[in-house]
Backbone as numpy.savetxt, mean C-alpha at the origin, in Angstrom:
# Nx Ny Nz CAx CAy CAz Cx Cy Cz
-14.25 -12.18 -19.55 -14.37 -11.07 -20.50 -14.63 -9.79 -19.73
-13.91 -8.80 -20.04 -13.65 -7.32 -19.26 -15.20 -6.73 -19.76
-15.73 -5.96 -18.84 -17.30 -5.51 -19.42 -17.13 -3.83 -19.65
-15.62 -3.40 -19.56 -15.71 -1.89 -19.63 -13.90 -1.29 -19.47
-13.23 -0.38 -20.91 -12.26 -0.57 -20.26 -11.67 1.18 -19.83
-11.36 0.72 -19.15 -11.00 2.37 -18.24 -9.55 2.65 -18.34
-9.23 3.70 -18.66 -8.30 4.67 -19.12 -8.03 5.62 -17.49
-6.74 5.74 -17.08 -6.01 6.59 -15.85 -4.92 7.61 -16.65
-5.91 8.67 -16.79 -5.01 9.59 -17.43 -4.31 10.85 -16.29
-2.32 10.91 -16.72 -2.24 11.53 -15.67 -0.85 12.24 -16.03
-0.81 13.29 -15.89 1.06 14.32 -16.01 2.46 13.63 -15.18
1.47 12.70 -14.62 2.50 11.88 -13.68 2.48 10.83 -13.57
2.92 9.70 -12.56 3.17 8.43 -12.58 1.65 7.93 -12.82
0.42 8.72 -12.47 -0.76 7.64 -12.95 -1.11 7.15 -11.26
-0.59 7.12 -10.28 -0.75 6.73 -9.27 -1.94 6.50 -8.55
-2.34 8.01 -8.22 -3.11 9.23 -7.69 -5.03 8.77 -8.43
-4.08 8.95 -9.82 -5.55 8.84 -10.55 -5.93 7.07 -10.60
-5.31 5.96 -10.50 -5.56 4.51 -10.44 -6.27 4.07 -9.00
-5.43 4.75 -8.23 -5.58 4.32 -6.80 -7.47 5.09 -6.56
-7.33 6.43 -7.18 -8.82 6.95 -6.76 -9.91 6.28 -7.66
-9.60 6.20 -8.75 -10.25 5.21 -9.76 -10.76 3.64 -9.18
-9.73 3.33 -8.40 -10.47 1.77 -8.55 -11.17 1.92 -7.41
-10.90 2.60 -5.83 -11.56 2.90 -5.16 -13.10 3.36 -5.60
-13.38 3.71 -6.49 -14.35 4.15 -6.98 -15.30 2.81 -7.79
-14.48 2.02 -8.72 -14.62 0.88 -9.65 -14.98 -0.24 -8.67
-14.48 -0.71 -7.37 -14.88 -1.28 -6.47 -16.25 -1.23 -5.88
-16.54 -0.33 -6.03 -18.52 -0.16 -5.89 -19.15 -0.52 -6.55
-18.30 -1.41 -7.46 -19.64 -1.76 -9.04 -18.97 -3.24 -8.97
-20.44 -4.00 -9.59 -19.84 -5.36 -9.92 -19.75 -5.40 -11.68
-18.00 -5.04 -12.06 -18.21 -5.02 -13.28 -16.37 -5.51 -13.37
-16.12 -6.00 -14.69 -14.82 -6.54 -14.38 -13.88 -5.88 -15.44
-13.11 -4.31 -15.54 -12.83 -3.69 -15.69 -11.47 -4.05 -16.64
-11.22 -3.71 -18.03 -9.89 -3.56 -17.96 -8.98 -2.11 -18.04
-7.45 -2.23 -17.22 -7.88 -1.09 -16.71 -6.20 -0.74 -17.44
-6.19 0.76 -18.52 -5.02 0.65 -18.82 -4.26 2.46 -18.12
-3.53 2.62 -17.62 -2.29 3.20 -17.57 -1.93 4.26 -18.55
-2.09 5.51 -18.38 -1.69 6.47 -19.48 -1.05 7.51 -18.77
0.41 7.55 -18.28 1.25 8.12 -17.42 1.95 9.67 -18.30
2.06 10.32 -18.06 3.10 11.45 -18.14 2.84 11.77 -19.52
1.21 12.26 -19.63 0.82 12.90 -20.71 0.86 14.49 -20.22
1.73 14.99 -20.66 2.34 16.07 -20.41 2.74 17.31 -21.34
2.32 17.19 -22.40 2.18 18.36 -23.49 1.01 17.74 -24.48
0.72 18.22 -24.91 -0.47 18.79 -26.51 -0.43 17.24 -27.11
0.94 16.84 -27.41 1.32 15.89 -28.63 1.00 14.44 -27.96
1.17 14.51 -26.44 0.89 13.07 -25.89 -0.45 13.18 -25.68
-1.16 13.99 -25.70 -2.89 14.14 -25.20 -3.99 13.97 -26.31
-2.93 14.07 -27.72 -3.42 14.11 -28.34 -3.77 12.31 -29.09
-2.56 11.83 -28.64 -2.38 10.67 -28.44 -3.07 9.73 -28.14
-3.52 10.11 -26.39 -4.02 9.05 -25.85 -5.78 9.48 -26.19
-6.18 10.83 -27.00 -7.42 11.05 -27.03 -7.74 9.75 -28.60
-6.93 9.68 -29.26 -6.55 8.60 -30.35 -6.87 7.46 -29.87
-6.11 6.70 -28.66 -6.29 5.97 -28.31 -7.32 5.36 -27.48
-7.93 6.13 -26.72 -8.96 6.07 -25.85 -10.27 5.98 -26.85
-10.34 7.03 -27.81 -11.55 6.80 -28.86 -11.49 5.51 -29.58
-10.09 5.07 -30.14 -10.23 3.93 -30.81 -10.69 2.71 -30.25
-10.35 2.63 -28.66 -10.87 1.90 -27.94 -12.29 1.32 -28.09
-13.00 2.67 -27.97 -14.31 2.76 -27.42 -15.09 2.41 -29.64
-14.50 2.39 -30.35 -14.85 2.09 -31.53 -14.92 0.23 -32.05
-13.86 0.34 -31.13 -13.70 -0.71 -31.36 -14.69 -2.25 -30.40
-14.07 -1.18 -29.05 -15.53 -1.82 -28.05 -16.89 -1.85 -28.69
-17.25 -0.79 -28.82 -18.83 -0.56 -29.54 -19.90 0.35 -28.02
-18.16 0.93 -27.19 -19.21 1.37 -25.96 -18.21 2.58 -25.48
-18.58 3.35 -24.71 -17.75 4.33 -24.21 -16.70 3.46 -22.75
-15.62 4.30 -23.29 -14.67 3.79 -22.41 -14.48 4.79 -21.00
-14.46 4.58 -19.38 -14.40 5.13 -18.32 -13.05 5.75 -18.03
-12.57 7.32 -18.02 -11.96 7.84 -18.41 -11.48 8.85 -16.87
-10.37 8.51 -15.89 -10.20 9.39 -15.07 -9.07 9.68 -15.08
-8.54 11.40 -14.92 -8.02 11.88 -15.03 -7.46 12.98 -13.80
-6.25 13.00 -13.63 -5.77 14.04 -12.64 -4.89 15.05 -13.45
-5.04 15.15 -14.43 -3.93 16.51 -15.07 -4.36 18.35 -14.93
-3.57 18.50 -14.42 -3.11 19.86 -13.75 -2.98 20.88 -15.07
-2.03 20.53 -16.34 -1.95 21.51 -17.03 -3.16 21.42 -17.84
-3.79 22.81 -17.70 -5.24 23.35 -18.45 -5.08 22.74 -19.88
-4.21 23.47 -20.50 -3.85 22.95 -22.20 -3.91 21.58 -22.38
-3.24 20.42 -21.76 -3.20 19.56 -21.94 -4.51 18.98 -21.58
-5.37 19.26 -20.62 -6.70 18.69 -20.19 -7.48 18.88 -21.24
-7.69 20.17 -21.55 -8.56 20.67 -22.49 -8.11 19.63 -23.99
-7.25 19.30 -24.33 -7.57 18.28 -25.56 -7.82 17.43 -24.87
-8.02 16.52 -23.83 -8.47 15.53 -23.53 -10.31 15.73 -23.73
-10.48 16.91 -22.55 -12.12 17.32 -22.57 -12.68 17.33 -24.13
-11.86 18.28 -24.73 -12.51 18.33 -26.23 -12.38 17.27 -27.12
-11.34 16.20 -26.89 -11.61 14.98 -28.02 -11.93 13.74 -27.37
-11.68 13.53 -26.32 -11.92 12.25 -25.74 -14.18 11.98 -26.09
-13.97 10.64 -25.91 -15.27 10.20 -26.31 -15.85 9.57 -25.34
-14.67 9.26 -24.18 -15.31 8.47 -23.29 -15.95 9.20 -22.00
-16.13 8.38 -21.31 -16.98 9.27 -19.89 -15.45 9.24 -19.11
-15.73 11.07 -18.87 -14.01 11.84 -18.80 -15.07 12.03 -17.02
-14.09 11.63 -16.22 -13.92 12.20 -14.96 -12.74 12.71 -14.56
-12.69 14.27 -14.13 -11.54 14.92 -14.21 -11.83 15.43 -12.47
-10.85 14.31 -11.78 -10.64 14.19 -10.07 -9.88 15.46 -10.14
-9.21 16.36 -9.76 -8.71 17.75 -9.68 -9.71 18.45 -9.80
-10.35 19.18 -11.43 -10.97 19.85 -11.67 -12.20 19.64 -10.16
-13.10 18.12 -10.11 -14.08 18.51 -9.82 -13.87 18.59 -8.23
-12.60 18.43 -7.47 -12.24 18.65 -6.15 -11.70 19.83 -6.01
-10.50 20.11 -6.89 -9.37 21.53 -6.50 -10.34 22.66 -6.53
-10.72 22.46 -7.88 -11.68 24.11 -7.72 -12.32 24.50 -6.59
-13.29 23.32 -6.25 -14.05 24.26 -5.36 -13.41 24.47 -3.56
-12.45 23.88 -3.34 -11.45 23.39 -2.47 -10.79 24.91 -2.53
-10.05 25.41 -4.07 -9.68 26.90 -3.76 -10.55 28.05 -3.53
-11.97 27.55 -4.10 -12.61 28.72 -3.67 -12.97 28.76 -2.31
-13.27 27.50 -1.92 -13.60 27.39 -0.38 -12.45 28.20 0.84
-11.36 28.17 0.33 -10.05 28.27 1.07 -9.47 29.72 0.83
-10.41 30.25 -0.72 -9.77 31.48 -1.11 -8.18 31.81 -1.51
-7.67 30.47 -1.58 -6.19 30.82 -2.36 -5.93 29.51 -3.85
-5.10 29.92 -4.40 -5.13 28.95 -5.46 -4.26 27.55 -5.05
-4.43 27.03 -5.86 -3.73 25.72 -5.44 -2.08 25.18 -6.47
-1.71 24.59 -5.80 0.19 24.93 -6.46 -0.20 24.43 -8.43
-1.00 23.11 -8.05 -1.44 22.97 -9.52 0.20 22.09 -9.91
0.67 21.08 -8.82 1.63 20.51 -8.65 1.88 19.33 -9.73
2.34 18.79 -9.93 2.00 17.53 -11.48 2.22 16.24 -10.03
1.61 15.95 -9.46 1.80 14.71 -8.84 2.64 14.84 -7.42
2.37 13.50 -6.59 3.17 13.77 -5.14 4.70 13.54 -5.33
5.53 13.67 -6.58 6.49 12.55 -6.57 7.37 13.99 -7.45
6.76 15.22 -7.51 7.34 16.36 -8.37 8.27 16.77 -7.27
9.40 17.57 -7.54 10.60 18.48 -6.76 11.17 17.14 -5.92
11.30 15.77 -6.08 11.51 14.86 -5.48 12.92 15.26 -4.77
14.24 16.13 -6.08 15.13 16.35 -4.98 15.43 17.35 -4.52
14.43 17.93 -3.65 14.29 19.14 -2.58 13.41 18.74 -1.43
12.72 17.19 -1.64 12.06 17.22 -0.81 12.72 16.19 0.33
12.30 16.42 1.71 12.90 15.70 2.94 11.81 14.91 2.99
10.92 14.86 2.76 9.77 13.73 2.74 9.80 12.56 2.01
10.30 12.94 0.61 10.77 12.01 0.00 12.09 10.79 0.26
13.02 11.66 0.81 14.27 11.21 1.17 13.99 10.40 2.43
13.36 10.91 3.29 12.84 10.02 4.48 12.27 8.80 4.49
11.53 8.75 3.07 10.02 7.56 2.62 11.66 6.66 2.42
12.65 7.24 1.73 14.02 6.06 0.96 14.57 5.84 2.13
14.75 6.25 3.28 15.28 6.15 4.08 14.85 4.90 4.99
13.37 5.13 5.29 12.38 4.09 6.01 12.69 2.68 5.06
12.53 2.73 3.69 12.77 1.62 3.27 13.92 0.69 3.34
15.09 1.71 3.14 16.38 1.22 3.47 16.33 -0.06 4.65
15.64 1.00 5.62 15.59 0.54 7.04 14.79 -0.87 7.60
13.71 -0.44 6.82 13.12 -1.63 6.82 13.50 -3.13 6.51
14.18 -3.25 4.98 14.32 -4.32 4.11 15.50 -4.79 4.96
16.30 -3.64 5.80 17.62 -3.88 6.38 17.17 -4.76 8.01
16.07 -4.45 8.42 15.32 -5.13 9.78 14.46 -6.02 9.23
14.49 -6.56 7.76 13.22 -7.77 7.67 14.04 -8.93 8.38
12.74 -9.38 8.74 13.14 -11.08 9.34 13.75 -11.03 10.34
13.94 -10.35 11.13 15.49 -10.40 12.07 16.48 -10.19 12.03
16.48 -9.81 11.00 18.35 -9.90 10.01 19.67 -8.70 10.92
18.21 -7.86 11.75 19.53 -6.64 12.42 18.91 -7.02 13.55
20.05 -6.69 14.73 18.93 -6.11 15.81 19.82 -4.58 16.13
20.37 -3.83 14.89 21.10 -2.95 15.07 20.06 -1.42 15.36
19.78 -0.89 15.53 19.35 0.78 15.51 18.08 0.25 15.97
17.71 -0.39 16.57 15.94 -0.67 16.92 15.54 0.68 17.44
16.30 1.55 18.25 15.65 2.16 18.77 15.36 3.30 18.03
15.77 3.36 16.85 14.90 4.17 15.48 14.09 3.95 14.65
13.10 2.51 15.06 11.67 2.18 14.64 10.64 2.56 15.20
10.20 2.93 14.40 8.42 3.25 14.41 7.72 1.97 14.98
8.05 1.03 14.38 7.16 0.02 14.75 8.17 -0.90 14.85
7.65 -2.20 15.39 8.63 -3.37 15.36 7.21 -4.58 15.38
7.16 -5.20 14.01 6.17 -6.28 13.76 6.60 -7.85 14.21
5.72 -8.97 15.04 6.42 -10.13 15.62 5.24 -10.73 15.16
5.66 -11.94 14.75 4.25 -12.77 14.53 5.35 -14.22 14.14
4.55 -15.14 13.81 5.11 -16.47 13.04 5.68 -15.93 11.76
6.67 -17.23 11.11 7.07 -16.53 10.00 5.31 -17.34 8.85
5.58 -16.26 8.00 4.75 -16.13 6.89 3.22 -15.61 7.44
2.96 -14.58 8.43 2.00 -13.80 9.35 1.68 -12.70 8.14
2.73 -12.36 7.44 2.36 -11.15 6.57 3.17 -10.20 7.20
3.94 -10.35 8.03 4.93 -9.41 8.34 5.74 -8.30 7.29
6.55 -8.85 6.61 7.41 -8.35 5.87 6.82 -7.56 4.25
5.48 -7.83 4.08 4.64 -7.00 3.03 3.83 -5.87 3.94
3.69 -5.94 5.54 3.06 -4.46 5.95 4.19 -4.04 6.36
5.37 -4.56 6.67 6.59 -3.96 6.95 7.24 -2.57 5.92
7.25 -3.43 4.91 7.01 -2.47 3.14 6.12 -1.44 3.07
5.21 -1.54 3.29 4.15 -0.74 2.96 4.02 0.62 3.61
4.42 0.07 5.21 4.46 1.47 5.84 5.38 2.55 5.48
6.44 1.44 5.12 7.68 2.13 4.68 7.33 3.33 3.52
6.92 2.69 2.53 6.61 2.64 1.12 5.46 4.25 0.92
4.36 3.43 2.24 3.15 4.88 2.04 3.35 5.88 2.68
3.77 5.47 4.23 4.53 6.54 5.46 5.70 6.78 5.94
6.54 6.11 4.87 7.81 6.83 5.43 8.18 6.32 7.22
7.13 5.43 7.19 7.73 4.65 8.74 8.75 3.51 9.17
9.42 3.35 9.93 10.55 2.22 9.87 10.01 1.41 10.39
9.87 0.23 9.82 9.63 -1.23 10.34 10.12 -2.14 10.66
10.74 -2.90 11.81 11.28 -3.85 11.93 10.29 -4.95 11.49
10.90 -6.21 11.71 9.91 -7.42 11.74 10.69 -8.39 12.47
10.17 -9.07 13.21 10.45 -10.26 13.35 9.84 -11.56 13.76
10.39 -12.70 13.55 9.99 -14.13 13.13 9.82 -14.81 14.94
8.65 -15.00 15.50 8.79 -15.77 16.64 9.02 -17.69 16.32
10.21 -17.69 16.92 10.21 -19.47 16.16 10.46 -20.06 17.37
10.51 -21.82 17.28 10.45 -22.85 18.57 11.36 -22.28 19.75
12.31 -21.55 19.41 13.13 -20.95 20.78 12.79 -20.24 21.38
11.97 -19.27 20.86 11.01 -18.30 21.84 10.46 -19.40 22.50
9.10 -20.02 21.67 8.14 -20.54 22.57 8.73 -21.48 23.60
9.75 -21.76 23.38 10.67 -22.81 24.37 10.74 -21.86 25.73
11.52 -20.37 25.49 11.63 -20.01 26.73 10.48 -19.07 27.10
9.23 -19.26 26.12 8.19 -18.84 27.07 8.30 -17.13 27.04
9.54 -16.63 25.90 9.48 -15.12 25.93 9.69 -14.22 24.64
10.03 -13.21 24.42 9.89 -12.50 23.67 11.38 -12.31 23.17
11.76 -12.74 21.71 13.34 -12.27 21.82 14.12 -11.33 22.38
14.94 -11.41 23.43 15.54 -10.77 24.28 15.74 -9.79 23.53
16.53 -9.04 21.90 16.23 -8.18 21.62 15.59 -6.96 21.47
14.30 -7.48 21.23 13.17 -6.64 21.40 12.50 -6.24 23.04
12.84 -6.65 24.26 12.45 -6.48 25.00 12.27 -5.01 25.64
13.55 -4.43 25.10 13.63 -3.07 25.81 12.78 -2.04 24.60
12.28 -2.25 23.32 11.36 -1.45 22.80 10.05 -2.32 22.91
9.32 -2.76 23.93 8.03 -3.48 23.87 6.82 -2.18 23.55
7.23 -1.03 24.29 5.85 -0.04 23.03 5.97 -0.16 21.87
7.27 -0.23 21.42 6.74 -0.32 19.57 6.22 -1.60 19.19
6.17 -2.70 19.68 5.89 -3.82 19.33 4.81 -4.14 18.74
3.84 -4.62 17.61 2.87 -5.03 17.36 2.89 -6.17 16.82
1.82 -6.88 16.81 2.06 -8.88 16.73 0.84 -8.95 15.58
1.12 -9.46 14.74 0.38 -10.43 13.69 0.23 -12.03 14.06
-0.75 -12.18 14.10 -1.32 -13.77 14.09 -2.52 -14.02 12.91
-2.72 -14.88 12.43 -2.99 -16.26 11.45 -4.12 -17.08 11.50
-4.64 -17.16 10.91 -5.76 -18.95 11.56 -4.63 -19.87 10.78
-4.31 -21.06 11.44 -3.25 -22.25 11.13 -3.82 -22.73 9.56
-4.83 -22.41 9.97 -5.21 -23.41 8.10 -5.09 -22.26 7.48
-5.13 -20.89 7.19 -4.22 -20.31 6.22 -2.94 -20.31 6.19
-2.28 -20.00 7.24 -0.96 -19.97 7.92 -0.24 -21.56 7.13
-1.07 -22.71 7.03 -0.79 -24.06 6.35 -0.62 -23.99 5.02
-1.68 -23.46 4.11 -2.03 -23.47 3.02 -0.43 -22.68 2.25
-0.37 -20.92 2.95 0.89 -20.11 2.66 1.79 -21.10 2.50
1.88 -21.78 3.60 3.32 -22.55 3.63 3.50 -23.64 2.82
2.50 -23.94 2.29 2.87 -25.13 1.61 2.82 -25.01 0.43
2.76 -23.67 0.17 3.30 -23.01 -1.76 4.89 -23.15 -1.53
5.69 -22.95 -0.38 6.81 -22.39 -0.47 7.26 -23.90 -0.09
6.70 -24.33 0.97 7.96 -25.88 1.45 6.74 -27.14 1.55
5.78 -27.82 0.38 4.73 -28.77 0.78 5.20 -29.85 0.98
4.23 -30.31 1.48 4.46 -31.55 2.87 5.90 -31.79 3.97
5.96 -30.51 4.16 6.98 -30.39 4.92 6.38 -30.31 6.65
6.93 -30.06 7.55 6.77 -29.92 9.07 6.54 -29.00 9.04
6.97 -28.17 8.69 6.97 -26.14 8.92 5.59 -26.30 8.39
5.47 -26.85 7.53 3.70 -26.30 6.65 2.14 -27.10 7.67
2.96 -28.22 7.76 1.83 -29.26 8.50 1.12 -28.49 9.43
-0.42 -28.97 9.45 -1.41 -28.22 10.14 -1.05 -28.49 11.90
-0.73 -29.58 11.85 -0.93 -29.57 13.10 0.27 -28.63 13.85
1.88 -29.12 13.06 2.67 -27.79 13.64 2.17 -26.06 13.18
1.34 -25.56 12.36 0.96 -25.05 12.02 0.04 -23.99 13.68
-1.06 -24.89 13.92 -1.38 -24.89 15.12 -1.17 -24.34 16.29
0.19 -25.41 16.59 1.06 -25.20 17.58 1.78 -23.60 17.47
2.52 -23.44 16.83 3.02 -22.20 16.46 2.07 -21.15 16.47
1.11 -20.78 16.13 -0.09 -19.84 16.41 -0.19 -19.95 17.61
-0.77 -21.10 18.14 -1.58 -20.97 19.78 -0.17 -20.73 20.59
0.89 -21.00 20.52 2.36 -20.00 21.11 2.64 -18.77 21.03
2.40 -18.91 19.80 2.73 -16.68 19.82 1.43 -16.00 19.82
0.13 -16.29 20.12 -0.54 -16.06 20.44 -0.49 -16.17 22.21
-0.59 -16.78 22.83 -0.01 -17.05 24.23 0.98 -16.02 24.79
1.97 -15.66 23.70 3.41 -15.07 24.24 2.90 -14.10 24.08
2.24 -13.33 22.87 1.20 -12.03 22.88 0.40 -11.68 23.87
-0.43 -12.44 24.70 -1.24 -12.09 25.48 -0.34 -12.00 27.14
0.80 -12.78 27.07 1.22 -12.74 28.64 2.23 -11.62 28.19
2.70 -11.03 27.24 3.55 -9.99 27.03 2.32 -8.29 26.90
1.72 -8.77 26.69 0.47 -7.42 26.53 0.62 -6.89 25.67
0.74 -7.83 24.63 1.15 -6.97 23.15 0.02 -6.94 22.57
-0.26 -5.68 21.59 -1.22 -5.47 20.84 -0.92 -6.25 19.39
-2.10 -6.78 19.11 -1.91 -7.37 17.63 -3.26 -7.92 17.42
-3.48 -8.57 15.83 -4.54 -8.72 15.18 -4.11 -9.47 14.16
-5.40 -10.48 13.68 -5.34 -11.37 12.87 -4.92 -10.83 11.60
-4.27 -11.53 10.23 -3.90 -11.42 9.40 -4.33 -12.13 8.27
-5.74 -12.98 8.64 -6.10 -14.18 8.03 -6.97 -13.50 6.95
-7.90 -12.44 7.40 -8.63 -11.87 6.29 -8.68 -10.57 6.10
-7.40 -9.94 6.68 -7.37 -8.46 6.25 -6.55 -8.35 4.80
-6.56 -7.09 4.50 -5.39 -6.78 3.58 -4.35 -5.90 4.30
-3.45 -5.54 3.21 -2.36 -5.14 4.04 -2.77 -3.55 4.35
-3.27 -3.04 3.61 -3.67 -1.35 3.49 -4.95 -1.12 5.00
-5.69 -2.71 5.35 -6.45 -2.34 6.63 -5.59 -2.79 7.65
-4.31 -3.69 7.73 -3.37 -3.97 9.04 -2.79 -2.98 8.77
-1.93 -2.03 7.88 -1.19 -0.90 8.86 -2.08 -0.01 9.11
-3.52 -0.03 8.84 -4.12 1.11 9.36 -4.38 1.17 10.83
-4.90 -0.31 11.10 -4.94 -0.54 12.52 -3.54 -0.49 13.20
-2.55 -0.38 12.59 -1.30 -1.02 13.29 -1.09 1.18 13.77
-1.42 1.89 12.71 -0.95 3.33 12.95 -2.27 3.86 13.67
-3.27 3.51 14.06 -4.09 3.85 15.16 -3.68 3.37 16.51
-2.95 2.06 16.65 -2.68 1.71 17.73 -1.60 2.32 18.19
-0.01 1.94 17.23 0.73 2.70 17.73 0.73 4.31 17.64
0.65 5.14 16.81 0.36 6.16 17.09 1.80 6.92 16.62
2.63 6.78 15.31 4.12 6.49 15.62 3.63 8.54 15.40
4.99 8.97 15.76 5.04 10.65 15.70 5.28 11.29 14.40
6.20 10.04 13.72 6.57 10.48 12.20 5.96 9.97 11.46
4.96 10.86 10.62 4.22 10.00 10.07 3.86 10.95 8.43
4.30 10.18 7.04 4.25 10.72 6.16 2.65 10.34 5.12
2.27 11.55 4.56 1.13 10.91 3.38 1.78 11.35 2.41
């Protein structure tokens, strides 16, 4: 049973205001339900979700947690004046004092995702992805030398979801690829990748997660079995350390703390927020 339900009110995709919201909701032990109120963007939709958000909280028998990133004044202001719930308005209580600090005003933009086709930032983030999904697994070894990064680990390391991500948050190109029994046979690094070894970064596993993954997708198979499980880790772990590759476990991070470490280490030049 949800103990509180929270409302992401926003002129835009809702992104901005969810992502700062739960960051926030994560400091509490409380089990949230959490709804989505995107591209309230004139009088008639604000008026809406102030409908909705109150009925909520009537119906709860409690005030509902209420954050908001909307830019247009008019439209905020029916939120401020009818909403019932506890209204946190992330802009207001950052931008303001941010322009006075800075002494100029602020664009007062509706979201990161506005003028999408004028922007080269944007086009770049589609571009990285292209690139990426086009280098998962091994599938190219065409343009390497236009990655940002190039990820090696066992298959199912978590490769191909921080591969995405960088893409996705930074606009960075990711290769990936799968170290399997032929590497560890010759003891090296797919001849491919040899001539970009700075971009290289390696994901490794503890075998009993690395087991568990695998045996949603292929159980009681060889690929999943602990003991080949094992083997395959303590190899590309091995091939990592006599290659001098940088890398880090994958067993209890998430993906948002491996590319963080992965963009402190490498250090790529293009780098989008």
């Amino acid at each position: 049973m949800h103990t509180r339900t929270v409302f992401f009110v926003s002129d835009g995709t809702g992104i901005t205001a969810e992502t700062f919201g739960n960051a926030i909701l994560a400091q509490f032990e409380i089990v949230p339900r959490r709804v989505r109120l995107p591209f309230i963007d004139t009088v008639d939709k604000a008026h809406q979700a102030v409908r909705q958000i109150n009925h909520t909280a009537e119906l709860e028998g409690r005030k509902s947690i209420v954050f908001t990133t909307l830019v247009n004044m008019e439209v905020l202001k029916v939120i401020q004046e009818g909403c019932k719930g506890m209204l946190l308005d992330m802009f207001g209580t950052f931008v303001h004092p941010l322009e006075v600090e800075l002494g100029i005003k602020s664009h007062h933009r509706v979201g990161r995702f506005s003028d999408i086709s004028k922007s080269k930032e944007y086009h770049d983030r589609i571009e990285a992805i292209n690139y990426s999904l086009a280098h998962d697994d091994g599938q190219s070894h065409k343009n390497l030398e236009e990655a940002d990064v190039i990820l090696v680990g066992v298959s199912r390391s978590g490769k191909t979801p921080t591969s995405l991500y960088l893409a996705m948050q930074h606009g960075l190109k990711a290769a990936n690829y799968p170290l399997i029994p032929e590497d560890f046979e010759r003891r090296q690094l797919p001849p491919a990748l040899v001539p970009y070894k700075k971009k290289i970064f390696g994901l490794t596993i503890s075998a009993e997660r690395l087991s568990e993954i695998r045996s949603e997708r292929r159980p009681d198979s060889r690929y999943a079995s602990l003991p080949n499980c094992r083997h395959e880790v303590a190899e590309a772990e091995a091939m990592m350390r006599r290659a001098s590759i940088r890398w880090l476990s994958s067993t209890t991070k998430s993906i948002e703390e491996i590319a963080t470490t992965i963009l402190q280490e490498i250090r790529p030049e293009r780098l989008s927020y």
